[in-house]
C-alpha positions, 0 to 999 in steps of 0.5 A, spaced: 516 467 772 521 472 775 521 479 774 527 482 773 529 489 775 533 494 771 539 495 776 539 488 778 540 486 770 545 492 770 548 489 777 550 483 773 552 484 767 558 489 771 560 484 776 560 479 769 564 485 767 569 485 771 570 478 773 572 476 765 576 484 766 580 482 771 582 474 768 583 476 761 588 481 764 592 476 769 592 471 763 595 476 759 599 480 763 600 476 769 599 479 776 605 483 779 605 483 788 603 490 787 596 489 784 594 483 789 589 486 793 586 491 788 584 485 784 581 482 790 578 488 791 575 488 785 573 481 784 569 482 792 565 487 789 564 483 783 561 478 788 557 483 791 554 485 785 552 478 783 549 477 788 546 482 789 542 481 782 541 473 784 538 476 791 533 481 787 530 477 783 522 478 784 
C-alpha cells in the first residue's frame, strides 16, 4: 500500500486547484494577451506541484 504524506496530499489538491482556477477563468472570461504568461506561469507551477505529489509517494 502507498503511504501518502501530508504535504504530498496538500501538494495535489493545489496544484488540482489551480489548474480547474485557471480553466474555468478562460472559459468564462477568455484570456487577454496581457494574462498569457501569468497563466503559464501559474499552470508550471501547478505541473511542479503534481508532480511533486506523484514523486513523493512512498
Amino acid at each position: 500500500m502507498v503511504k501518502i504524506n501530508k504535504s504530498v496530499k496538500i501538494s495535489y489538491w493545489i496544484g488540482i486547484f489551480i489548474v480547474f482556477v485557471t480553466h474555468l477563468y478562460m472559459l468564462g472570461y477568455g484570456m487577454p494577451a496581457d494574462q498569457i504568461v501569468g497563466h503559464s506561469i501559474l499552470n508550471l507551477v501547478a505541473g511542479c506541484l503534481l508532480a511533486y505529489s506523484w514523486f513523493g509517494r512512498k
